[in-house]
N, C-alpha and C positions, 0 to 999 in steps of 0.2 A: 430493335431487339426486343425479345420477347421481356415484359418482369420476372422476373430470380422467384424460384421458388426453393424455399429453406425446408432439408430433409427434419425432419420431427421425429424422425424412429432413433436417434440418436441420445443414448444416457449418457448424462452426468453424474452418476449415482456413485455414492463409494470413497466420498472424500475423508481427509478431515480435518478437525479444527488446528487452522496456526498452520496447515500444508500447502504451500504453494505449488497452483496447477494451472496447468494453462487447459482451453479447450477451443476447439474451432468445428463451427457447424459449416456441414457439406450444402451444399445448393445444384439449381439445373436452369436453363434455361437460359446461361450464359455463358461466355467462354470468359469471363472474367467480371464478378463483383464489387462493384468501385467505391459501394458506400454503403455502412452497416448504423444501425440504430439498435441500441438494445431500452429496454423497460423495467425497473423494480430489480436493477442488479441488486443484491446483496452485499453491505458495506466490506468495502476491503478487495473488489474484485474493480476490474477494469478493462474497457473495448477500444481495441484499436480501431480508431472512426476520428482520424484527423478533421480539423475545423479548414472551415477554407480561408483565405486568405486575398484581402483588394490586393489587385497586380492592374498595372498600366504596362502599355506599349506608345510610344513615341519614338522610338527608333527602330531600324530594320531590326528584325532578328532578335531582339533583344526584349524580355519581358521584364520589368522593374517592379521587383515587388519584398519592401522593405525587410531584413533580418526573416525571409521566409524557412531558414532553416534547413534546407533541403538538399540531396544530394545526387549527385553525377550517377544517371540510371534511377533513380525515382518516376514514378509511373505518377503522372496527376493526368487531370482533366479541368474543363470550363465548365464552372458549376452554371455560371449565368457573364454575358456579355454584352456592354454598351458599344455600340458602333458611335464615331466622332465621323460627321462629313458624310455617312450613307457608303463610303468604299467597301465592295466585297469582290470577293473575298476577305479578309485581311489573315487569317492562317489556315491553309488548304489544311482542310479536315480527315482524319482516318479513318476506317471501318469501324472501331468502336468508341472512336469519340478521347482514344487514348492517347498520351505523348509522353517522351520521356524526358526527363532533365538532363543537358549537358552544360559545360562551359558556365559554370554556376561560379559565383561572384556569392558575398555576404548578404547581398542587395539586389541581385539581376540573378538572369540565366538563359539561357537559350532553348529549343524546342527541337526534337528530332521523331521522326515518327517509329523509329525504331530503336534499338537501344543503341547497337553501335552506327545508328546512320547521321548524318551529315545534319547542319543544324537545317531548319524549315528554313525558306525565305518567306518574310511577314509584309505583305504589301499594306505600305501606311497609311494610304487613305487619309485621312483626317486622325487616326490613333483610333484608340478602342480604352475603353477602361473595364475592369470586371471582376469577378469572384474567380481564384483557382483553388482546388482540391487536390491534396494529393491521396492515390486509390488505398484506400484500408483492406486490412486482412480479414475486418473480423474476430481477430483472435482475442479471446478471455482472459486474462491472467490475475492473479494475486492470490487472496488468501483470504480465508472468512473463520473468522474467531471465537465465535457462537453456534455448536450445534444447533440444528432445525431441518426443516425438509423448505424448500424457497422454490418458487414459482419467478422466474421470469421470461422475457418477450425478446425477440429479434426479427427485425426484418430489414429489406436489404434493397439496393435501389441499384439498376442498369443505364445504361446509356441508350439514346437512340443514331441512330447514322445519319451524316450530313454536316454537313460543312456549322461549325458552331454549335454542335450535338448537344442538346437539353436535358438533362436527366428526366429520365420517365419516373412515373410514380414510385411513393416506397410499397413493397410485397406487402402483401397482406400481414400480420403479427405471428409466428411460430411461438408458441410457448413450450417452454423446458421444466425437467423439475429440475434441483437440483438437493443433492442429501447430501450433509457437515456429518459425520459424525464425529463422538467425544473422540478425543485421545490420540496418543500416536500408536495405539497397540499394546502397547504396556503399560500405561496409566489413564485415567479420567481426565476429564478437562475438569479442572477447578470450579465449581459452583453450580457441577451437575449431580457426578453422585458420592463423591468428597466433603471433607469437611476443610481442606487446607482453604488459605486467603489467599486467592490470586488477584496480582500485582502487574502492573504492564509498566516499563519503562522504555521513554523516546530517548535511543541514541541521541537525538540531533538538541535540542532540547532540557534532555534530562530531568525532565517533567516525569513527577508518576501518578499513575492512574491506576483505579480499577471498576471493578463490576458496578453499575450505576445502582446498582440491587443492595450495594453494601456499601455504599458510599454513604456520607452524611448528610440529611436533607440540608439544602442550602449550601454546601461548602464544609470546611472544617476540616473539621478530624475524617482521614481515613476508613481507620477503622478502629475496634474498640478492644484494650487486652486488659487483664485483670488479674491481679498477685495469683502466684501459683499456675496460671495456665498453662499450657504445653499446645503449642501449636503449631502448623504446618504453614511457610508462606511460597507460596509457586511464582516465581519472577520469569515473569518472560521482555524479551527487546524487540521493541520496533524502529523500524526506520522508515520514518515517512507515513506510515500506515501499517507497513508489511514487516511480518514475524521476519525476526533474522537470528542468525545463531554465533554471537563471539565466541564461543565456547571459552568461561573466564577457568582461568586455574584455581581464583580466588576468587572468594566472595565474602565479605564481611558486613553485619549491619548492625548498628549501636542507636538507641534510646538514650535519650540525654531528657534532665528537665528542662521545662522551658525559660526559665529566669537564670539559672545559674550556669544550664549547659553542660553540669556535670553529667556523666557515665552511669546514668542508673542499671543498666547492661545490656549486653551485647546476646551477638550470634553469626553463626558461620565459620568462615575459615578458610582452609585450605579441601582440594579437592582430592587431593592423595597423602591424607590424614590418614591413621590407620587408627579408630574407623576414621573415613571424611565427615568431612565438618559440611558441606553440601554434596546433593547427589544432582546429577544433570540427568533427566530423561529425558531421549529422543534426542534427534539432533539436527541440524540445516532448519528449517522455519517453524518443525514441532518442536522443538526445545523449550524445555522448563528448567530451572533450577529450584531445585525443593530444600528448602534451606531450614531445621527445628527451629526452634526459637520457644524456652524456658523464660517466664517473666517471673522474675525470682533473683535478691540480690541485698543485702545488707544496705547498699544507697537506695532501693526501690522500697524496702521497708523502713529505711528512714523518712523518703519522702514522702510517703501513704501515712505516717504517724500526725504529721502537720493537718490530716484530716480525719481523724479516728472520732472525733465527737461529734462529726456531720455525716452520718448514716448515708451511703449513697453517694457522698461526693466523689469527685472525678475532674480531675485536672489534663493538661495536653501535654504532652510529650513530644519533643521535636526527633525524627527518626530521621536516618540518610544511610545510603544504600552503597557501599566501593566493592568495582570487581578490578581482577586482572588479566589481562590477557598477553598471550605470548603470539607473537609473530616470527615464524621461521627463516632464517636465515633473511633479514630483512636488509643488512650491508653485509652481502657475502656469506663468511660464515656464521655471523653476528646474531643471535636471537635479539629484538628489542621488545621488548616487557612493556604495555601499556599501562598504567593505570587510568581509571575513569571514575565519577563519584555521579551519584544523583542528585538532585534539589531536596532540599529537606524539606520534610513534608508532618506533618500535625498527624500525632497517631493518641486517642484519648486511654488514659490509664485509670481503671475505679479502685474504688478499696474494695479489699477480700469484703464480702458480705456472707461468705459461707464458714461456720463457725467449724 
């Protein structure tokens, strides 16, 4: 078969940041593309291009190939195969090199040349050992967190005909552009053309994170707030990687010192406060929670007193993040209410230096 050629007139243009999108490039010169490689993805995105996997044959019909995952109608192929003993045939080959999975086991499965046909019979010869693939889509998905305009590469590899078909070479390299922009449409993405502090926190984990740009050289603190300020913090969730949307009803976050752990103060609240104590913009993988936050409190000016005669000094504050979220009718007609908390995390507090 001829090498796949990857259409190039196709945009990607018009995303944006925190939106999950899938894309899939068209091709020719195949009637089915088996194996994709992409180049310089952008963090947060991902290509369906299964790895292959050793599979042995020592029994008819039967390919043994360890927790391969796979299922009943999956489309693989012989990436590369060792003959044992010189027998050939050992599995009558297709026009493109393709088979399907049947009669799959945790560990084994069988080979049919079509989806609903009968398993192949594998003449054993001496066995065979070898690399199998199962055929990828191609397709892009996730989510990219940082506007910018991003360049990357895809090309795409065919099969040739004949009994033990060898993947021909991969296509020459297609490049794409591809364009993040800010926001979901109604607001900026934090740390473009805002001044709020955006915050990332891992569902799984409960880790928080944010912009390496504002982060503390070396570790530490956060980030830095100071008596009187009034500022905006934008919390987004990830799972795994990808923006996701609890959509919390509550959101509360408290400052505590670091030795005593008392309440120097708080922020947030409820989200049907009148006004709300946080506002959520956007929703599904754009979602932000914009939560004020006044650093201003009879214990935050007690605490800043213990350093009034060190011009400039600046201690750590221990900060932690709780939302809630509601789940519908989760036993029948039952709502169940989640709560969930963050890792606490070091956020530095100075004294007022503005008289």
């Amino acid at each position: 078969m001829p090498t796949p050629t990857i259409d190039s007139t196709q945009s990607v243009l018009g995303y944006r940041a925190y939106e999950t999108f899938s894309f899939l490039a068209g091709g020719s010169g195949s009637p089915d593309i088996l194996y994709w490689q992409a180049t310089s993805l952008p963090s947060g995105l991902s290509l369906d291009a299964p790895a292959e996997k050793a599979c042995t044959c020592t029994v008819a019909n039967t390919i043994t190939c360890t927790a391969h995952g796979y299922a009943n109608g999956d489309k693989v192929y012989f990436q590369s195969v060792t003959l044992v003993g010189g027998a050939l045939p050992v599995v009558p080959g297709t026009a493109e090199g393709i088979y399907y999975v049947r009669d799959k086991t945790d560990n084994s499965f069988k080979l049919a040349s079509t989806l609903t046909g009968t398993a192949i019979a594998i003449t054993e010869g001496g066995g065979f050992a070898g690399q199998i693939r199962k055929c990828g889509t191609g397709l892009i998905t996730g989510s990219v967190s940082t506007p910018g305009i991003y360049v990357f590469g895809l090309s795409a590899m065919n099969m040739a005909t004949g009994t033990w078909p060898a993947p021909t070479g991969l296509s020459s390299v297609t490049y794409f552009t591809l364009g993040i922009e800010a926001g979901d449409g109604s607001t900026s993405v934090a740390g473009s053309t805002d001044l709020g502090i955006d915050i990332n926190i891992d569902a799984i984990t409960r880790e928080v994170t944010m912009a390496s740009s504002t982060a503390a050289a070396g570790g530490g603190a956060i980030f830095l707030l100071k008596e009187d300020d009034t500022v905006i913090l934008n919390i987004r969730f990830k799972k795994n990687g990808v923006a996701l949307d609890p959509a919390p009803t509550d959101l509360a976050i408290a400052f505590k010192e670091l030795e005593t752990e008392s309440v120097l103060f708080s922020a947030g609240g409820s989200k049907t406060a009148t006004p709300p104590d946080f506002m959520q913009v956007g929703t599904g993988a754009a979602a932000v929670c914009q939560v004020p936050v006044t650093v201003t409190s009879d214990a935050l000016a007690s605490a800043l007193s213990n350093y009034e005669s060190d011009a400039g000094t600046k201690f750590n504050a221990l900060c932690e993040i709780e939302w809630k979220q509601t789940m519908e009718h989760f036993f029948g007609s039952t709502d169940l209410n989640l709560v969930s908390s963050s890792k606490t995390f070091l956020v530095t507090i100075e004294r007022d230096l503005v008289v």
